[in-house]
C-alpha positions in Angstrom: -8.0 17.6 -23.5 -10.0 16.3 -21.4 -8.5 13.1 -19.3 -10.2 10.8 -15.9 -8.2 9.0 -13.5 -8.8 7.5 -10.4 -9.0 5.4 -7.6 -10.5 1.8 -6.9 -11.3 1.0 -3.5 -13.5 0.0 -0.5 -14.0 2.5 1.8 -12.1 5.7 0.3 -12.7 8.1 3.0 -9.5 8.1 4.2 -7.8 8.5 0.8 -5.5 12.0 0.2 -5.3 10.8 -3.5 -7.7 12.9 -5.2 -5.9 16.5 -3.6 -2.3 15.1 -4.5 -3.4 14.6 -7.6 -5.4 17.8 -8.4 -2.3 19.7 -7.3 -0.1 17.6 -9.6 -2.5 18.8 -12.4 -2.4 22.2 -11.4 1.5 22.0 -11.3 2.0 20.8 -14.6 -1.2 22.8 -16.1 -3.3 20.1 -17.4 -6.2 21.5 -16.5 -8.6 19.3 -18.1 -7.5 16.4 -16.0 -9.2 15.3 -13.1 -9.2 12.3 -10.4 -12.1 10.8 -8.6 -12.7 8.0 -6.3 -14.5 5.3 -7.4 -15.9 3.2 -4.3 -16.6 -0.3 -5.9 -17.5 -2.9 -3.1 -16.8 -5.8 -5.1 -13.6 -6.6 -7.5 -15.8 -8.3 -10.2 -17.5 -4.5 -10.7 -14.4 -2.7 -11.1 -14.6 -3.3 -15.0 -17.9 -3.3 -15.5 -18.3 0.2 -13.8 -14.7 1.9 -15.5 -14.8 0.6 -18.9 -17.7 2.5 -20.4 -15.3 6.1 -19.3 -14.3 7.0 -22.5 -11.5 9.3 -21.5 -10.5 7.0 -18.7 -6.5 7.2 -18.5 -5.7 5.2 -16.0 -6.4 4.2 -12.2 -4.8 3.0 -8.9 -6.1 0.8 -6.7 -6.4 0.3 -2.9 -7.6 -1.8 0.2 -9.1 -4.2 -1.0 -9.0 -5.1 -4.4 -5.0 -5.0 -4.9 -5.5 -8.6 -5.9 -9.0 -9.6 -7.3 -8.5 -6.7 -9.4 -6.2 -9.1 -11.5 -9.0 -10.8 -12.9 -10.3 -7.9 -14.9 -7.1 -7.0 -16.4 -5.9 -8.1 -19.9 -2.2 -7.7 -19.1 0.1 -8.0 -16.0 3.8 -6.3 -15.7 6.5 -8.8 -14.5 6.7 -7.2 -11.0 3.2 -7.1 -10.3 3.4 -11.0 -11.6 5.8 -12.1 -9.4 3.9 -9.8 -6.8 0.7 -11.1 -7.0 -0.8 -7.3 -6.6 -1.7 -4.2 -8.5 -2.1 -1.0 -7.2 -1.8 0.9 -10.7 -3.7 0.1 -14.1 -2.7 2.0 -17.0 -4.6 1.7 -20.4 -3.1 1.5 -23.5 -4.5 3.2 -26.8 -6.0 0.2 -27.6 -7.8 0.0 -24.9 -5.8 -2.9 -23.3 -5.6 -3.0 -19.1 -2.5 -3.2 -17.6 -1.6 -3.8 -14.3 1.6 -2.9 -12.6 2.8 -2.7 -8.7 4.4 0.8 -7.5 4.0 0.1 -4.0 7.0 -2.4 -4.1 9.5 0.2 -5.1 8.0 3.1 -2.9 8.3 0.9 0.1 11.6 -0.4 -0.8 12.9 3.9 -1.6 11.0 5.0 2.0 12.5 1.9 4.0 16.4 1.7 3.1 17.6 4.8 4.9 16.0 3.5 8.0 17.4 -0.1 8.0 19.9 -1.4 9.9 22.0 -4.7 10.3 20.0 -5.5 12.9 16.9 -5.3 11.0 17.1 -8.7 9.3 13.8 -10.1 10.8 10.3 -9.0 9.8 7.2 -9.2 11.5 4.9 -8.2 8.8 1.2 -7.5 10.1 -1.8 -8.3 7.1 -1.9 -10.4 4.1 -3.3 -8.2 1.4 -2.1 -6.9 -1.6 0.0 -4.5 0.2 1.6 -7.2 2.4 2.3 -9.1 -0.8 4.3 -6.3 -2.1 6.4 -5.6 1.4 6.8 -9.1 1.5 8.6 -9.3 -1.8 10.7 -6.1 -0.8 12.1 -7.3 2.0 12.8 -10.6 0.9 15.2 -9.4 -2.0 16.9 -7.8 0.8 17.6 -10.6 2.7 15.0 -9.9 5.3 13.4 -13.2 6.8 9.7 -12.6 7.1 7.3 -13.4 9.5 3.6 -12.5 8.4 1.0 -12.2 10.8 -3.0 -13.2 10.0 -6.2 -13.3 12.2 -7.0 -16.6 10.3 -4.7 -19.8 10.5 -2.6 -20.6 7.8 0.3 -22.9 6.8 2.1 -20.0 5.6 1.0 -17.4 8.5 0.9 -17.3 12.2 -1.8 -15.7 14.1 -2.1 -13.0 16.5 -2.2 -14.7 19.4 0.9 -16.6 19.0 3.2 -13.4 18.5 4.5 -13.4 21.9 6.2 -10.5 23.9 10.1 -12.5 23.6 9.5 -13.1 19.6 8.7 -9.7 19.0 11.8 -8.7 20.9 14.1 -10.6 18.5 12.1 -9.4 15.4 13.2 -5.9 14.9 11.6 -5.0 12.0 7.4 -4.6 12.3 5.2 -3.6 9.1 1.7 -2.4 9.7 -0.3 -3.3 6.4 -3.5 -3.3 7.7 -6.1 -0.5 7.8 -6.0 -1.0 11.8 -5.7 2.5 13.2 -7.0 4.4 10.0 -9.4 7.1 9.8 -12.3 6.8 10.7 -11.1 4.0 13.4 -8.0 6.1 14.8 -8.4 4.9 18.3 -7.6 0.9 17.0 -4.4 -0.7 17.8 -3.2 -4.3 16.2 -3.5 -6.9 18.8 0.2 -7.5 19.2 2.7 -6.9 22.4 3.4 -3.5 22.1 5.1 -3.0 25.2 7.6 -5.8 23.7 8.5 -2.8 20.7 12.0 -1.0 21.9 15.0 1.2 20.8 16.5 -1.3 18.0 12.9 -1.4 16.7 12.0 0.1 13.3 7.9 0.3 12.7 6.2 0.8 9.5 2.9 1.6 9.6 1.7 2.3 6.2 -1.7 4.0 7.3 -1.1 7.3 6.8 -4.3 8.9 8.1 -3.9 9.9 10.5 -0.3 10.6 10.8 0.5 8.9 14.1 -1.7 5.5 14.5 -1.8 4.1 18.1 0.6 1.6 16.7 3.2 4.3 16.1 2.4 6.2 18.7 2.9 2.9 21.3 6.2 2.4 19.7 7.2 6.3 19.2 7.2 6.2 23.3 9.0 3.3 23.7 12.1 4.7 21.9 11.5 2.9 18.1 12.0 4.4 15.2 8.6 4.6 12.8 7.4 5.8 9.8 3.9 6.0 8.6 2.7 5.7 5.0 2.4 9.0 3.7 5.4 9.5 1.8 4.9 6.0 0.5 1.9 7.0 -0.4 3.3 10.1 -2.5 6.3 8.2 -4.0 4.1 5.1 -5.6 1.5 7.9 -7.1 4.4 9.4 -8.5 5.5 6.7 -10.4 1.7 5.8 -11.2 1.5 8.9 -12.8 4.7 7.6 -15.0 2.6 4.5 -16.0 -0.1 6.4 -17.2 -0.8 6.9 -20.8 -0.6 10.9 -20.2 1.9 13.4 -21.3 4.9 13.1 -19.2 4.6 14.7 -15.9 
């Protein structure tokens, strides 16, 4: 049988999606499966361009469609709802969309053995579909959050008020922009790095390359970090779950 999945994004150069999931085919021998990246610029294209694959099973989405790509779908899962993101659609026999968020539980699995009591404010870097998804992590844990823009909002601060003694007393500093991702490796976000130290913990959630600047300021300055990568791994995982495939 012969099945398509995907990924929904703009730019996808960076993406390690299609090999992780060409080895997950190999591994569990469905051989007629296969993933491709589908660079759509705009959201309103995304259905027009996918619905017309007849053996389409199912597709993630990334940067930065995680929520325009709401508007094309016919059905919403409770978390991605509350969310206000997708990052996996699965269709049904019927041909109905669904859209779901894995990127909440893969960030909440990858960030729990790192946090500590003194990890109860968050400085949380982007307001995208990813952000949206951190956001509603660490706010069912308690965590006060704190989320940084480049444009003025009531409900954001910008990047030049994030000063080197508030970033001191906010331990906890999530990276969901694409600042620092292939092809741009050499870019930092424009916050007070030197103000990063021992009791911090910093998630970038690029994961290509590895170590960002971000992580690498902070890596040398004692923190803790983590990039994306097993993130990334984890929340295919359980797209691959949502699918309408044979179990995995």
């Amino acid at each position: 049988m012969h099945k398509v999945f995907g990924l929904v994004g703009f730019p996808l150069g960076h993406s390690f999606s299609a090999r992780w999931f060409a080895q997950k085919f190999s591994a569990v021998g469905y051989e007629g499966y296969e993933y491709r990246l589908f660079e759509i610029p705009s959201a309103d294209r995304i259905r027009p361009t996918l619905e017309n694959i007849s053996d389409l099973g199912g597709f993630n989405v990334t940067i930065p469609h995680k929520q325009a790509v709401i508007a094309a779908l016919d059905v919403l899962s409770d978390e991605a709802r509350d969310i206000g993101a997708v990052n996996c659609v699965s269709i049904s026999a019927q041909g109905l969309w669904t859209g779901h968020n894995t990127d909440a539980p893969a960030f909440r699995k990858t960030l729990l053995p790192f946090l500590t009591h003194g990890h109860d404010r968050a400085v949380v870097l982007g307001n995208g579909g990813a952000a949206a998804a951190v956001r509603y992590v660490l706010r069912s844990l308690g965590i006060a959050v704190t989320t940084v823009t480049r444009q003025p909002s009531p409900e954001t601060v910008t990047y030049n008020q994030v000063s080197p003694e508030w970033l001191r007393r906010c331990k906890l500093v999530v990276n969901t922009t694409p600042v620092g991702q292939f092809p741009n490796t050499g870019d930092a976000p424009d916050i007070p790095l030197g103000a990063i130290g021992p009791e911090h913990l910093v998630y970038d959630l690029v994961y290509n390359p590895a170590q960002t600047p971000l992580l690498a300021a902070a890596a040398a300055q004692g923190a803790t970090v983590l990039n994306g990568l097993e993130m990334l791994y984890l929340q295919a995982e359980l797209g691959w779950q949502r699918w309408s495939a044979p179990p995995a």
